[in-house]
C-alpha positions in Angstrom: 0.0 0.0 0.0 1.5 3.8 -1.1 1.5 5.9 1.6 1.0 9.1 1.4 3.1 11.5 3.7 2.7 13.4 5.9 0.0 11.2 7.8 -1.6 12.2 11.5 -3.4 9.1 13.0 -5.8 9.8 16.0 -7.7 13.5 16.7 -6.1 16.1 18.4 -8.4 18.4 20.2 -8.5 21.8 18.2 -7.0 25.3 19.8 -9.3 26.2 21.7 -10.7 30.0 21.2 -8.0 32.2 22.0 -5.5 29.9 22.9 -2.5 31.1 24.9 1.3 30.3 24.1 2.2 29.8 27.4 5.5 30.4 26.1 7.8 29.5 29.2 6.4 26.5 29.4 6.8 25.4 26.2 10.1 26.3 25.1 10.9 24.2 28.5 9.7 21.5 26.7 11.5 22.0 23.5 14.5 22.9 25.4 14.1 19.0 26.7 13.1 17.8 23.0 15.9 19.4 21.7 18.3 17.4 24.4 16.9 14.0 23.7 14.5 14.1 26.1 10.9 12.9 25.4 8.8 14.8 27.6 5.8 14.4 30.5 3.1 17.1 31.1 2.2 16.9 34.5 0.0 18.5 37.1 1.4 20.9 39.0 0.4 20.0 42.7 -1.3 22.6 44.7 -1.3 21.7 47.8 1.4 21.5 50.2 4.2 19.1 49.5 5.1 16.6 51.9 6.4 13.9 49.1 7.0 14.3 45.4 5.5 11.0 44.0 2.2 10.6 44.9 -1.0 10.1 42.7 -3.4 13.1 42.3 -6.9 12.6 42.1 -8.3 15.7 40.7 -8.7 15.8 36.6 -6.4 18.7 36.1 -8.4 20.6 33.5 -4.9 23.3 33.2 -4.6 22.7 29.9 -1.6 20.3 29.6 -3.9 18.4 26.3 -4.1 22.0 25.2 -0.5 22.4 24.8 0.0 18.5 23.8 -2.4 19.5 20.6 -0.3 22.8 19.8 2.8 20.7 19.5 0.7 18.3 17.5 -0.6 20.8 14.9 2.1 22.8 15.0 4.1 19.8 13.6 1.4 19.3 10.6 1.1 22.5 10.0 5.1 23.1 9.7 5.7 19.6 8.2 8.0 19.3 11.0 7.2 15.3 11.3 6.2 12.8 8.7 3.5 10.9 11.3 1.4 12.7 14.1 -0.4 10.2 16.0 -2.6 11.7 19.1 -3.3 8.5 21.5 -5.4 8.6 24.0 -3.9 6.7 26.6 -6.3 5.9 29.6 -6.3 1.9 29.2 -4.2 -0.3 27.5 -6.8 -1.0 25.0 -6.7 2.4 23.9 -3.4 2.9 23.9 -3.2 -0.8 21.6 -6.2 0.7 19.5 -4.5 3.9 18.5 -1.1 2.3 17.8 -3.3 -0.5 15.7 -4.8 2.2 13.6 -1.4 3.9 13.0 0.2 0.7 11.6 -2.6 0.3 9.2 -1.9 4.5 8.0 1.9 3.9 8.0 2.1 0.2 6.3 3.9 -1.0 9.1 4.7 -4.6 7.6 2.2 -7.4 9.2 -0.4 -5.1 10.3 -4.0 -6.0 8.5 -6.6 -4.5 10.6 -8.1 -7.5 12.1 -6.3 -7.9 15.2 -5.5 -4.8 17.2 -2.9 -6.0 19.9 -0.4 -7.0 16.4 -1.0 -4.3 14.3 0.3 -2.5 17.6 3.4 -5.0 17.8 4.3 -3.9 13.8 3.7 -0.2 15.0 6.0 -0.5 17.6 8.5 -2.4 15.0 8.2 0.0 12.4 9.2 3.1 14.7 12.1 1.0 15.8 13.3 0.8 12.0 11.8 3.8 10.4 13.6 6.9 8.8 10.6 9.1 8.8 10.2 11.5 11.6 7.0 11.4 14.2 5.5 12.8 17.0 3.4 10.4 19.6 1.8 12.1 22.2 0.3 10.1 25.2 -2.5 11.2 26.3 -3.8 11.3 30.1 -2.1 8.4 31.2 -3.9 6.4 34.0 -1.3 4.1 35.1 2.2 4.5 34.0 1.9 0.1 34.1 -0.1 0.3 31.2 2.9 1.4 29.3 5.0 -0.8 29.8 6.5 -2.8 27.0 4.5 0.3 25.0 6.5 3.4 25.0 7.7 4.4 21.6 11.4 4.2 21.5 14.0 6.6 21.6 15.1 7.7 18.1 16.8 10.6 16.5 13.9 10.9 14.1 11.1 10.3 16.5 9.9 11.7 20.0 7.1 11.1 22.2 5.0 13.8 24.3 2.7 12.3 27.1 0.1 13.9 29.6 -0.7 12.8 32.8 -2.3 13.1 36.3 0.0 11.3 37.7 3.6 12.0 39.6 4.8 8.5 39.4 8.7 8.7 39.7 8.7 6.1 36.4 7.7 8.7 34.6 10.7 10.7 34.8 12.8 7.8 34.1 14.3 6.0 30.6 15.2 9.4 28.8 11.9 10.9 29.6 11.7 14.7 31.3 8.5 15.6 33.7 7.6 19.2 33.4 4.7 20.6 35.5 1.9 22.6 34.3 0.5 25.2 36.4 -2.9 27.2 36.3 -2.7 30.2 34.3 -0.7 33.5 35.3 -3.3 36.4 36.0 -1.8 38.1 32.9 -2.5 34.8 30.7 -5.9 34.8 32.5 -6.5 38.6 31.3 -5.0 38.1 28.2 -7.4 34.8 27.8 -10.5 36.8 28.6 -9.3 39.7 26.1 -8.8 37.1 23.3 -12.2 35.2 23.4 -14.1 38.0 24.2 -12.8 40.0 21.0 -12.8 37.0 18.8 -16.5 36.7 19.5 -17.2 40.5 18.6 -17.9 41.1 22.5 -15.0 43.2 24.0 -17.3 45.5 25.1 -18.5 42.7 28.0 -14.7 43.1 29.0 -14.8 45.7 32.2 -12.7 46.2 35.1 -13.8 43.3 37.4 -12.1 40.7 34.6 -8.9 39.8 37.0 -11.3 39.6 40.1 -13.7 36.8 38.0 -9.8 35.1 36.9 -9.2 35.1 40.3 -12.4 33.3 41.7 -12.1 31.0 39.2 -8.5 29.7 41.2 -7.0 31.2 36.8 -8.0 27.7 35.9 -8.3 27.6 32.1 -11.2 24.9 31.7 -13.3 27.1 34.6 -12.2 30.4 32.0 -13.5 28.8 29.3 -16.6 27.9 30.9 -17.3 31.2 32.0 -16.2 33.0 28.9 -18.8 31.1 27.1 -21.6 32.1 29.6 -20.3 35.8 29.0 -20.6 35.5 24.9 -23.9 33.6 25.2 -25.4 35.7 27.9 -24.2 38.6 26.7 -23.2 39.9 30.1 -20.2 41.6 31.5 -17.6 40.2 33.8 -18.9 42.0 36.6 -22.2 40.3 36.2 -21.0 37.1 35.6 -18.9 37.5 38.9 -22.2 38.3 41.2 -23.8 35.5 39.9 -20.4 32.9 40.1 -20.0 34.3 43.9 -23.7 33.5 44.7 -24.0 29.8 42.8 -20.4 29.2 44.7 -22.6 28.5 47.8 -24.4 26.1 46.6 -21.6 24.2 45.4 -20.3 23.8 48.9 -22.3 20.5 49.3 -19.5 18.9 47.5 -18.7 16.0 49.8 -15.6 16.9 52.0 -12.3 15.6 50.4 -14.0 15.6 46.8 -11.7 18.0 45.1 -8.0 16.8 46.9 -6.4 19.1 43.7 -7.9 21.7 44.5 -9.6 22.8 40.8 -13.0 21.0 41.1 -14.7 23.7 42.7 -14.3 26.6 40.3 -15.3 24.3 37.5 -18.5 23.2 39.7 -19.5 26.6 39.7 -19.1 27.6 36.2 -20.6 24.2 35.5 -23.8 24.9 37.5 -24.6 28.3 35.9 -23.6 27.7 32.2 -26.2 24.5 32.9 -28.8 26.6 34.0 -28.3 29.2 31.0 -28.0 25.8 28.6 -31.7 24.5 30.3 -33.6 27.5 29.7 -32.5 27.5 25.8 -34.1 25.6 23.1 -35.4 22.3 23.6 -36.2 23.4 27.3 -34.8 21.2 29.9 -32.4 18.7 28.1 -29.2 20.1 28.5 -29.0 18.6 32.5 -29.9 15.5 31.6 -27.7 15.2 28.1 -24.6 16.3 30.0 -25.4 14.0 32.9 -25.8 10.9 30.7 -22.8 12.2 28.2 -20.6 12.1 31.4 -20.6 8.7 32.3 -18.8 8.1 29.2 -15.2 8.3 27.5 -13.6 11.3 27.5 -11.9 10.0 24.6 -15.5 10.4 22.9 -18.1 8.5 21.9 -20.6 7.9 18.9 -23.2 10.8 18.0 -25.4 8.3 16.9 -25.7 7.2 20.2 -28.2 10.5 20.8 -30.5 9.2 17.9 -31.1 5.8 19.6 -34.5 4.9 20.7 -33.1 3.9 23.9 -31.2 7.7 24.3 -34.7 9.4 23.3 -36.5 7.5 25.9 -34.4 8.5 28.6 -34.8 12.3 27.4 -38.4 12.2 27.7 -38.9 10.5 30.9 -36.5 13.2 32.2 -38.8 16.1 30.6 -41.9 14.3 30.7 -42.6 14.8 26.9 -41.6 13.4 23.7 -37.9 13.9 23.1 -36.7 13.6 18.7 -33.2 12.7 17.9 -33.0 15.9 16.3 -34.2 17.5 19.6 -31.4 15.8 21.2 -28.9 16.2 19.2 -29.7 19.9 19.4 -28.7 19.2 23.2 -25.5 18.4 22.8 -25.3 21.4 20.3 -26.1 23.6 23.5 -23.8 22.0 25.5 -21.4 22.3 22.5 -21.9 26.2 22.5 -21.2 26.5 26.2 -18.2 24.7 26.3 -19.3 21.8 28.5 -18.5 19.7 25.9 -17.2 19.2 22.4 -19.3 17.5 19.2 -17.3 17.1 16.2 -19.2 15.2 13.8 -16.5 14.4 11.7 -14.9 12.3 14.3 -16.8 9.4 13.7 -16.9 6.9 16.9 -15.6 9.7 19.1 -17.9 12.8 17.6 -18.7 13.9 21.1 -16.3 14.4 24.2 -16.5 15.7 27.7 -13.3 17.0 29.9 -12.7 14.6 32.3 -13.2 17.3 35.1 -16.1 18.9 33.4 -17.5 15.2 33.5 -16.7 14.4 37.5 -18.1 17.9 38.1 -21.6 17.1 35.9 -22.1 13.5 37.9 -21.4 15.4 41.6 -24.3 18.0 40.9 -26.4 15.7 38.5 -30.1 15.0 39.6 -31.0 12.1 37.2 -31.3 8.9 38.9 -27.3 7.2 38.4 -29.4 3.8 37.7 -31.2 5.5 35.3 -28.3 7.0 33.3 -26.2 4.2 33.6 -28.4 1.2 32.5 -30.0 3.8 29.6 -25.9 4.5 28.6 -25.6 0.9 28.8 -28.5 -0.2 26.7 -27.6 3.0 24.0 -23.9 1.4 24.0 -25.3 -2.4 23.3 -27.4 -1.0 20.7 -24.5 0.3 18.4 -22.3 -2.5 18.8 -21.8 -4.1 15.2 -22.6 -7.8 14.8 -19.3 -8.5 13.5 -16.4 -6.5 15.7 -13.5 -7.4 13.2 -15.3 -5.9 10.3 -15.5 -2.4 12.8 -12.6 -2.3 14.7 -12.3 0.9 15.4 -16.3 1.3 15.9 -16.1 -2.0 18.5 -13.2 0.0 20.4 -14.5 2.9 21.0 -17.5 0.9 22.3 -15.1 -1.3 24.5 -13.4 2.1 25.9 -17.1 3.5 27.1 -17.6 0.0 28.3 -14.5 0.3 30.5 -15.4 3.8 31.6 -19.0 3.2 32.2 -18.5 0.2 34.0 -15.7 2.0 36.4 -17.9 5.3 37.2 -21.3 3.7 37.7 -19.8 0.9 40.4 -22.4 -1.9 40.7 -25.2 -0.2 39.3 -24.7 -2.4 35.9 -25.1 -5.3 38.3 -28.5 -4.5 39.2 -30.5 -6.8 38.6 -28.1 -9.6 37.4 -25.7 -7.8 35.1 -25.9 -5.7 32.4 -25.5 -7.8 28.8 -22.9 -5.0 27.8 -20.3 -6.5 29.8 -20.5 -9.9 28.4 -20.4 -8.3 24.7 -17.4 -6.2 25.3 -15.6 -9.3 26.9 -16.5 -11.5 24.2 -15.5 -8.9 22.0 -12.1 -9.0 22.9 -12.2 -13.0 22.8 -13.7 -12.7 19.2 -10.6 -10.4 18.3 -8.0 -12.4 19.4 -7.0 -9.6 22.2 -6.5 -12.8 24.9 -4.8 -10.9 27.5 -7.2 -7.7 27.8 -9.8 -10.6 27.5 -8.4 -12.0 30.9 -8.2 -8.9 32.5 -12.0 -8.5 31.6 -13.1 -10.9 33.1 -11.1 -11.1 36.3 -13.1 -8.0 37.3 -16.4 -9.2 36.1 -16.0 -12.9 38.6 -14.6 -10.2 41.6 -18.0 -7.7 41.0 -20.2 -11.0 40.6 -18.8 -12.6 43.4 -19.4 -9.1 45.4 -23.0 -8.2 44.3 -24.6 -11.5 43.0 -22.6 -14.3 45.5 -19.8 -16.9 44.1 -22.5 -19.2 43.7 -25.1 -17.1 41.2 -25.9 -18.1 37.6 -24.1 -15.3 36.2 -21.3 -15.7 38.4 -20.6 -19.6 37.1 -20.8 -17.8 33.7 -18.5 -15.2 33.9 -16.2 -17.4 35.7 -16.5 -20.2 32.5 -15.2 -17.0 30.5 -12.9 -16.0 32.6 -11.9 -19.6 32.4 -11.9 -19.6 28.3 -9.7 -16.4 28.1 -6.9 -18.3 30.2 -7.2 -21.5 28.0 -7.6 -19.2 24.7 -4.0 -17.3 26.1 -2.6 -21.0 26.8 -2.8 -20.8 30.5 -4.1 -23.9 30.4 -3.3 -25.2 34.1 -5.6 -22.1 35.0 -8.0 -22.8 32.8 -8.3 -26.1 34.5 -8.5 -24.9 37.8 -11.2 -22.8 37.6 -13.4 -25.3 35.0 -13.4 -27.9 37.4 -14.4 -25.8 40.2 -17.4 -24.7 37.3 -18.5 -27.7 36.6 -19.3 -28.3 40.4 -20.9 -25.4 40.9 -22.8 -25.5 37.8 -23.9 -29.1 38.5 -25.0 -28.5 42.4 -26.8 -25.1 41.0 -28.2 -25.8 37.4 -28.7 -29.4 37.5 -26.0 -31.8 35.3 -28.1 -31.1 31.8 -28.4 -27.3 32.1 -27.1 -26.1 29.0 -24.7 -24.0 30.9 -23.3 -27.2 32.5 -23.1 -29.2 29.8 -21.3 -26.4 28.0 -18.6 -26.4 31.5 -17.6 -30.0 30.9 -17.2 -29.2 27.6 -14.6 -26.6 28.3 -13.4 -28.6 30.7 -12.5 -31.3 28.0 -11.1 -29.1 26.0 -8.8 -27.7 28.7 -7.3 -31.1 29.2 -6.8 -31.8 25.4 -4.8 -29.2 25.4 -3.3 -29.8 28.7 -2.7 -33.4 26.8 -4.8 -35.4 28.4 -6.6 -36.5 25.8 -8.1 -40.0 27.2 -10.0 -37.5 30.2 -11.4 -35.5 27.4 -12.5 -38.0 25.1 -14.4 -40.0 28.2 -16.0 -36.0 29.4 -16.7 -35.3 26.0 -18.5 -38.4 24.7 -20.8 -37.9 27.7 -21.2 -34.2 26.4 -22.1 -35.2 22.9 -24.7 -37.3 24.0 -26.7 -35.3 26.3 -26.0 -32.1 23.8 -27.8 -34.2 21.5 -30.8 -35.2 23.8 -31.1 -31.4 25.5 -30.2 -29.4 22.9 -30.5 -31.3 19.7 -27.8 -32.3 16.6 -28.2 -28.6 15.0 -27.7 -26.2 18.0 -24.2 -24.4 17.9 -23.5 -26.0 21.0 -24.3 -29.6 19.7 -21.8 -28.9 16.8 -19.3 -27.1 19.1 -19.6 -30.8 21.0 -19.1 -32.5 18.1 -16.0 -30.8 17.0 -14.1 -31.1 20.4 -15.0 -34.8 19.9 -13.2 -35.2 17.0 -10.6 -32.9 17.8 -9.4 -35.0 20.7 -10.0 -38.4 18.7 -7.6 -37.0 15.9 -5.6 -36.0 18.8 -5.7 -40.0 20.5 -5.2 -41.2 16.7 -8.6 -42.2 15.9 -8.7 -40.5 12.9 -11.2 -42.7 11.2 -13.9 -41.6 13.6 -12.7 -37.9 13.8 -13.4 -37.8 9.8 -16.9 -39.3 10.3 -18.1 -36.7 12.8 -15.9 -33.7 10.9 -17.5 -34.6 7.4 -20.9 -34.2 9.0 -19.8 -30.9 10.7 -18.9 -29.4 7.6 -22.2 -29.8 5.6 -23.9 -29.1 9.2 -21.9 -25.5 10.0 -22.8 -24.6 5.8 -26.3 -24.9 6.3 -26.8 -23.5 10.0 -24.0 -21.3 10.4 -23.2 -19.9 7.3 -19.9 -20.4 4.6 -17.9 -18.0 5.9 -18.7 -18.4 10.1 -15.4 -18.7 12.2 -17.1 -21.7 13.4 -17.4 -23.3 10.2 -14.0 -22.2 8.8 -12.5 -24.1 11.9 -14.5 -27.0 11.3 -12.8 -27.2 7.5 -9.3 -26.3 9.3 -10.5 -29.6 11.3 -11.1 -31.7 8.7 -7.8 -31.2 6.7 -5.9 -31.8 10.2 -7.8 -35.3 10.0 -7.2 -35.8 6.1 -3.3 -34.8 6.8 -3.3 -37.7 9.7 -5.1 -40.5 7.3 -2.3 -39.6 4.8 -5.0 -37.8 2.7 -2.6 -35.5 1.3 -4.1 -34.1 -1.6 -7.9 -33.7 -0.1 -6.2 -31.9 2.9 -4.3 -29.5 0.6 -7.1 -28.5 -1.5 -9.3 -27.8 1.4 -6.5 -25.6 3.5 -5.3 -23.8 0.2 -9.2 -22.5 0.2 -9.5 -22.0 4.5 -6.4 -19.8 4.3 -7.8 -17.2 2.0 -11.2 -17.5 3.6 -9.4 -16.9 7.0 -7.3 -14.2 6.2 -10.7 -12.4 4.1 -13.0 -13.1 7.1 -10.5 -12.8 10.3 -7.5 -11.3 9.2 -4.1 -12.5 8.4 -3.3 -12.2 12.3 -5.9 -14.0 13.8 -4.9 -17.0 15.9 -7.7 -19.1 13.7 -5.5 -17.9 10.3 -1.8 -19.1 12.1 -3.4 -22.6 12.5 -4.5 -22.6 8.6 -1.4 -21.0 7.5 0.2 -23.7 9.7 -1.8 -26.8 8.5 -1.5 -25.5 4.6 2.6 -26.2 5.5 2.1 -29.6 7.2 0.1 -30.8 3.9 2.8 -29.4 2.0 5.6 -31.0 3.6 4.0 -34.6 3.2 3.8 -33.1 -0.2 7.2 -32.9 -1.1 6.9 -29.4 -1.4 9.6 -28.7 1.4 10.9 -25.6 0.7 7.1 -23.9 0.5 6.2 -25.4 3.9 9.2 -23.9 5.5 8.5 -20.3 4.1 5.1 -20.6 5.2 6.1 -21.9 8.8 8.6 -19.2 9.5 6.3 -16.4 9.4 3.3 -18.7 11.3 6.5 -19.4 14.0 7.2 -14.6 13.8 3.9 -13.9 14.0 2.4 -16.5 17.0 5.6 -15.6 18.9 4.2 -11.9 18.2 0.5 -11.9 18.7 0.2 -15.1 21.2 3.7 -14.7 23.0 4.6 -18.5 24.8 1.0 -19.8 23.6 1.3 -23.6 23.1 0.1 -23.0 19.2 3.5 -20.8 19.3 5.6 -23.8 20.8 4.0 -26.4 18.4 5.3 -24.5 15.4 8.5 -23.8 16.8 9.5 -27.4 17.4 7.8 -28.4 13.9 10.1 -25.6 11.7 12.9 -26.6 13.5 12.5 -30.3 13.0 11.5 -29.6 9.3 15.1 -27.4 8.8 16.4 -30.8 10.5 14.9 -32.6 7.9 16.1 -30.4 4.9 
């Protein structure tokens, strides 16, 4: 694929009106850059300082993005870099997902667009080869762990910006610089005020109270811009604005004690409360509060407008207002909200149109009156609704979804647990499991058994459940001895619970089975998984997914005990079975082709095996992606037939990339030590 240079990967957040150059601060950071130093936006810390790690938890909102995205656009504008890729950098899945998409943009070699945590792995490659220059920036780090084996490396052509709450002494450490960022100085502040105001036609609402209003608002730039909306909107003067900021300031002293430890949550609590009255009294009456309040248990990365055209998004409007609520009505909301600064809609951004400032956000939920169970189950059900039916055809749709997951699930505590657990969670966990991204899988669902465990009890239907996935996710990353331990402690419980020929516990010995065929104990599988067959069969019947799903581990782990006869039988069957109910091009019934060549290859079926893994190899790589674990077991296969072949020198090309790009995507899975030993026992051969 050409690319064509320069190329910027990710959003920066645009200037915002009359943005200041702060220009101490960032010729301290060039002044770094230009020593070899890639550099760390921090917080500066307010309070008294007794140590000089610690973690703030305040949101910041002093503008350290704001300078990030100057850096960023002042590199495209000036064609000072080659690549600009803005990342945000709250969870490891986003910080995978915005590396992903920047392999695809750059051509890093291997990356295809199908599975995220390679494409990442070639990004990170690439910049370790490249000659073109680039810019990373990092932005609002979470937990400096998440970075780890992520940081772009140092390079002569190449450096990396990063912003971040946090004071972590690792920051400062492998080449990087920290370099605080304070509040504004009260002649920025001025100078702020004088810019916007004369930008928007309005210097007259300029008077001589304008450093007394900075001043009350603690010269924090998100509480300026707040209120310097207000002024252009209201069309009132700074004096006026300052009356009314003094007299809402009392009522936001109900904030709970010790809910604003960085000090800046307060100003931006008051300019919250009266730019949201001003935005409730305009045009559609009486959304804005409850727009904002449902926008703010989401990413501040951003999520999709089409969220506000959902059914699910209109109902929740117009319970709030007690009339009908339109899409169009609410998506003038967020226009409103847009105009006063409390949040930013840019349409053009596709599955993260509309954003909210992290501090803005905290501020929203602290003086929100909606019901929280309300706006989290309607964000959830909005969320579910969007989520495509096929995540590796809308990867960067299905993460931005995962990222709101995340965020909704972390700022709305158990109330997704009420009644029994929101379906959401299980999509975005199977979402990863469907992608291939093992290890974020794992992660998943360890928090989803510790919150069912909490709220529901260890011994809840939903809690066997998530703990069977939880389970899959270790046996899918080849933790297989894990895997094991928790299935057999699932099969108990779903036996005492459910009863031995629930579904659900017919599906646990079944992943139990499969655990120890992989484990190599094939004669315990074959004995658990002839019993499963048989009562999939009676319960379920021969066509469910689950009855075939039986029938393939059968044969897998008769191929595996050298039964191959009997493994063709059933995989024939499966074949014709996962066409009709499944569909030609299903994962499920591409693995049950990949299957049946394994078995042909065993008989000594050469030929039939060949022709039938030539065709699953493209129909992998089409419908997964050249990187999906499913695709390295083709690829792999299509080189076994080959070898038996004759056709040595083919099989070994093809095994040395299955061999680099398992060891890549999977890391010590046992799919990665199979092919290892087979290429080197081929090279043996040859």
């Amino acid at each position: 694929m050409a690319v064509t240079w320069p190329v910027q990967v990710g959003q920066p957040p645009a200037l915002a009106s009359a943005f200041q150059p702060r220009r101490g601060v960032r010729e301290r950071i060039q002044d770094a850059r230009d020593h070899g130093a890639d550099v760390v936006l921090t917080q500066h810390d307010v309070r008294p300082a007794r140590t000089r790690t610690r973690v703030l938890a305040g949101e910041g909102g002093v503008g350290k993005s704001q300078l990030a995205a100057w850096f960023a656009h002042q590199a495209q504008e000036e064609r000072t870099a080659d690549l600009v890729v803005w990342v945000p950098a709250g969870s490891p899945e986003q910080i995978i997902t915005g590396y992903a998409r920047a392999a695809l943009r750059v051509g890093a070699p291997g990356a295809d667009g199908t599975e995220p945590a390679a494409d990442a792995t070639a990004f990170c490659e690439w910049l370790h080869t490249t000659d073109r220059t680039w810019l990373i920036v990092l932005d609002d780090i979470t937990d400096p762990a998440d970075l780890v084996g992520w940081w772009p490396p140092h390079r002569p052509t190449g450096w990396t910006l990063a912003t971040t709450r946090r004071r972590d002494a690792a920051l400062a450490t492998g080449g990087r610089q920290s370099i605080d960022i304070d509040v504004y100085s009260p002649s920025e502040s001025l100078a702020y005020l004088t810019d916007r105001l004369t930008e928007a036609g309005c210097p007259g609402l300029l008077d001589a109270s304008a450093r007394d209003l900075a001043a009350a608002v603690g010269q924090l730039p998100l509480a300026l811009s707040h209120a310097s909306a207000y002024l252009i909107d209201q069309a009132v003067g700074c004096a006026d604005y300052l009356a009314r900021y003094t007299a809402a300031a009392r009522l936001a002293e109900v904030m709970p004690a010790g809910s604003d430890p960085d000090g800046y949550g307060r100003p931006v609590t008051v300019t919250l409360l009266l730019a949201l009255d001003a935005a409730d009294r305009a045009d559609p009456v009486g959304l804005a509060r409850p727009t904002l309040a449902l926008a703010a248990v989401l990413s501040p990365d951003g999520h999709p407008d089409e969220l506000w055209a959902t059914a699910t998004v209109t109902r929740y409007l117009s319970d709030q207002v007690d009339r009908p609520v339109t899409a169009e009505q609410a998506g003038m909301a967020l226009r409103t909200l847009h105009r006063y600064g409390l949040l930013t809609h840019t349409p053009t951004d596709g599955p993260r149109a509309v954003r909210v400032h992290a501090l803005t956000a905290r501020a929203s939920r602290e003086v929100s009156t909606v019901d929280p169970a309300t706006v989290a189950h309607s964000a959830a059900d909005a969320l579910l609704h969007l989520w495509p039916e096929h995540d590796h055809v809308s990867t960067d749709l299905a993460g931005a979804l995962r990222t709101n997951t995340s965020i909704l699930a972390g700022l709305t505590g158990d109330l997704l647990w009420q009644p029994g657990g929101h379906p959401l969670l299980w999509r975005a966990g199977e979402s990863f499991l469907r992608l291939g991204l093992y290890a974020l899988a794992v992660d998943h669902w360890h928090r989803m058994v510790d919150d069912a465990v909490r709220v529901l009890g260890d011994e809840h239907p939903h809690t066997i459940t998530v703990r069977s996935n939880l389970a899959t996710s270790y046996r899918q990353a080849g933790r297989t001895d894990e895997a094991i331990t928790i299935e057999e402690k699932v099969l108990n419980d779903a036996a005492r619970v459910l009863g031995a020929e629930h579904p659900d516990a017919i599906l646990a010995r079944a992943n139990l089975a499969a655990s120890y065929r992989q484990a190599g104990r094939t004669d315990e599988a074959i004995t658990i998984e002839e019993e499963v067959l048989n009562d999939a069969m009676r319960v379920l019947g021969n066509e469910h997914p689950r009855g075939i799903l039986a029938r393939a581990n059968l044969a897998a782990s008769y191929r595996q005990a050298g039964r191959t006869d009997e493994a063709i039988t059933i995989e024939e069957e499966l074949v014709v079975d996962a066409v009709r109910v499944l569909g030609d091009e299903h994962p499920d019934t591409i693995a049950s082709r990949v299957n049946l060549s394994a078995s042909y290859y065993q008989a000594g079926r050469t030929d039939e095996a060949t022709t039938i893994m030539e065709r699953v190899v493209d129909d992998a790589a089409r419908v997964l992606g050249n990187e999906h674990p499913y695709t390295f077991v083709a690829r792999a296969n299509l080189a076994a037939c080959y070898r038996q072949a004759g056709r040595t020198d083919e099989a070994i090309t093809i095994m040395e990339k299955v061999v680099a790009d398992s060891a890549r995507v999977l890391g010590d899975h046992p799919d990665t030590v199979t092919a290892v030993h087979a290429l080197r026992a081929w090279r043996d051969e040859a």
